[in-house]
C-alpha positions in Angstrom: -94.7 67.3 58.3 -91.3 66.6 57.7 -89.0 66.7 61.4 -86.3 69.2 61.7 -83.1 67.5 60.7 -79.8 67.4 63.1 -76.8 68.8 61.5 -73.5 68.2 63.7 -70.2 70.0 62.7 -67.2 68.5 63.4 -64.2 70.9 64.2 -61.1 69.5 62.9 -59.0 71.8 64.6 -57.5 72.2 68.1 -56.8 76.3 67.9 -57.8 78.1 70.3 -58.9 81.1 67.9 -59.9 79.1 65.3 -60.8 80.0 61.8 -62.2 76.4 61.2 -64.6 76.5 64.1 -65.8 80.6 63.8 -66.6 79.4 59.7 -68.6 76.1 60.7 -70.6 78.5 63.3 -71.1 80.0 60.2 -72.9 77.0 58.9 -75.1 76.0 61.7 -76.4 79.5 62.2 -77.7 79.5 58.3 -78.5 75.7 59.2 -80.9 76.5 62.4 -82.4 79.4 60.4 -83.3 76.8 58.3 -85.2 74.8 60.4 -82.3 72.2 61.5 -81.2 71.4 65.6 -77.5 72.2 65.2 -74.9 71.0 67.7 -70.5 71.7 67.2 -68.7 68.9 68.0 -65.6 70.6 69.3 -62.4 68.0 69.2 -60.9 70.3 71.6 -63.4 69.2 74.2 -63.8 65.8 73.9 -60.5 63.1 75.1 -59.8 61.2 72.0 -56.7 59.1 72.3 -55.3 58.0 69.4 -57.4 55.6 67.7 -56.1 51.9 68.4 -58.3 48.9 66.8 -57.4 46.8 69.6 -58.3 49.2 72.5 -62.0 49.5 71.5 -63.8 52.6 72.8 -61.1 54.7 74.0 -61.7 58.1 75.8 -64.9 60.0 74.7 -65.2 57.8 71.7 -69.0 56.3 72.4 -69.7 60.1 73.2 -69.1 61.5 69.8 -69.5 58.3 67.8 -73.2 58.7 69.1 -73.0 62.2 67.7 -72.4 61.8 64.5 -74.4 58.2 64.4 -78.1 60.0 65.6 -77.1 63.0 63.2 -79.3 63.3 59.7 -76.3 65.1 58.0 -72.7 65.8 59.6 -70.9 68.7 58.2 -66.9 68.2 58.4 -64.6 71.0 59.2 -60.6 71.3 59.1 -57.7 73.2 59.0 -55.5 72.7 55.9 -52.4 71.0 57.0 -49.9 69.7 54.4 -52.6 69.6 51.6 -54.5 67.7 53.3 -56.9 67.7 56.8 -55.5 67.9 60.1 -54.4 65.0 62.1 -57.4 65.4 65.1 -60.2 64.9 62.5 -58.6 62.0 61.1 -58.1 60.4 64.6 -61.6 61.1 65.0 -62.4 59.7 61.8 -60.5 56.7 62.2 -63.4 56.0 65.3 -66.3 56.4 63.0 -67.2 54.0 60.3 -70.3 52.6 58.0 -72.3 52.7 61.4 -71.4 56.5 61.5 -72.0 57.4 58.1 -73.9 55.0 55.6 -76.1 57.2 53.7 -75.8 60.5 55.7 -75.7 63.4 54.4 -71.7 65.2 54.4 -71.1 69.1 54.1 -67.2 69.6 54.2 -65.2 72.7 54.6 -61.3 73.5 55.0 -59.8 77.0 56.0 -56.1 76.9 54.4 -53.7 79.2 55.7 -52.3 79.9 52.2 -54.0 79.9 48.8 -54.8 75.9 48.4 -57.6 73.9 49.8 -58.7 72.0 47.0 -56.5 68.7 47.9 -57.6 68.4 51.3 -61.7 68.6 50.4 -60.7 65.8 47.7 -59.2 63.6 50.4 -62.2 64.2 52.9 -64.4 63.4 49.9 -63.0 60.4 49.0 -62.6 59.0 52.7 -66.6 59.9 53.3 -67.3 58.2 50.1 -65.2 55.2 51.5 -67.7 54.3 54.6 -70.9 55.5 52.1 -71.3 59.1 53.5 -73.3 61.3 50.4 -71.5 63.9 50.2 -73.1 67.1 49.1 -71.4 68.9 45.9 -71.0 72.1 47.8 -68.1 72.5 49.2 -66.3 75.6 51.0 -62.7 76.3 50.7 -61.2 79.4 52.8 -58.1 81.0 51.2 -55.6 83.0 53.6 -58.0 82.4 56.2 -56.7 85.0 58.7 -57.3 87.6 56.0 -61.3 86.8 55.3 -62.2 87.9 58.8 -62.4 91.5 60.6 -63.1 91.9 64.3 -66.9 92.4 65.4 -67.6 92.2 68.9 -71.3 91.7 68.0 -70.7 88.7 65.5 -70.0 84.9 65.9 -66.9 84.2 67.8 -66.6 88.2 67.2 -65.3 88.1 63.7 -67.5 88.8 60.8 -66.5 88.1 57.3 -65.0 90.7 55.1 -66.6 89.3 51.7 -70.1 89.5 52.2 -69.7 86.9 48.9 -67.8 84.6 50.7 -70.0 84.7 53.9 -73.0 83.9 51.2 -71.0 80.3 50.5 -70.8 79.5 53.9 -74.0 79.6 55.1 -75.0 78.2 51.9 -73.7 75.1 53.0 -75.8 75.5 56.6 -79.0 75.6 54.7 -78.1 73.0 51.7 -77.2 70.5 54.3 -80.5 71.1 55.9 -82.5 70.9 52.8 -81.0 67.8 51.5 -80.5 66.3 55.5 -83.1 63.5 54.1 -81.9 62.9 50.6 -82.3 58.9 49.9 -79.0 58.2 48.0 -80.3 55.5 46.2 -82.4 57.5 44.2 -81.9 57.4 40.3 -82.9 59.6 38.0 -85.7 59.6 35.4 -83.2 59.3 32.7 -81.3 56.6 34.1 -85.0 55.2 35.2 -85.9 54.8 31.4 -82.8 53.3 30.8 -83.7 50.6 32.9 -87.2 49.9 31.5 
């Protein structure tokens, strides 16, 4: 029997009422459902000081280095800022490296508070890809952010989506990076296995 993947969610952003955070709840309530042990890895909480090669482990660095290290699939949250993700996950990325994230599976997600998202997945993409993260082809953009929630007391972080559509993509990306937690990125396929014989 297969053991129940860890999915950790990194929270790029530092907001107190953040949309980031309340849609990556999102994604580990659809990823427990599916079987996975889900933990947030809240920036807000941890002291991160910004990252200095020369310094070595700074702050909490070992703390939630170690996170994301144990995890079998990490799932990448932000804010969009300046078409591209927010300064606190990229300190926090700076700590992590090939140790972090060689072949581990990567679910990313940006809230934008405007209408464009699609640079900022692109750069989180490419900077995964760069220390040999898989990242899964899902990915969830959030338009107008603010505008996607309505007040629930009885929901996560009491909001609830508005677009039950939209809430749909979400947790899709909780229960794909459960499913594919255990993907072996080295895998070819049969086409490209023939190819070869």
């Amino acid at each position: 029997m297969t053991p129940a993947p860890t999915v950790v969610a990194v929270s790029g952003s530092l907001r107190e009422a953040s949309y980031t955070r309340t849609a990556l709840r999102y994604v580990l309530q659809a990823a427990d459902e599916a079987g996975a042990e889900t933990t947030l890895l809240d920036l807000r909480e941890y002291d991160l000081p910004v990252y200095d090669p020369d310094a070595g482990d700074q702050g909490d660095a070992e703390t939630v280095t170690r996170l994301v290290r144990e995890a079998d699939a990490v799932v990448l949250g932000t804010p969009v800022y300046h078409g591209s993700y927010s300064g606190a996950l990229k300190n926090f990325h700076d700590y992590c490296g090939f140790d972090e994230y060689e072949e581990t599976t990567v679910g990313l997600l940006a809230t934008a508070g405007g209408g464009s998202y699609g640079s900022t997945l692109d750069h989180l993409r490419i900077t995964v890809r760069g220390v040999h993260g898989w990242v899964l082809p899902h990915q969830v953009g959030l338009r107008n952010a603010s505008e996607k929630f309505e007040a629930d007391p009885d929901a996560i972080d009491g909001r609830r989506f508005r677009d039950p559509a939209l809430q749909e993509r979400v947790e899709k990306l909780g229960r794909m990076i459960t499913e594919y937690a255990f993907i072996d990125p080295s895998v070819t396929s049969s086409r490209s296995a023939a190819a070869d014989d």
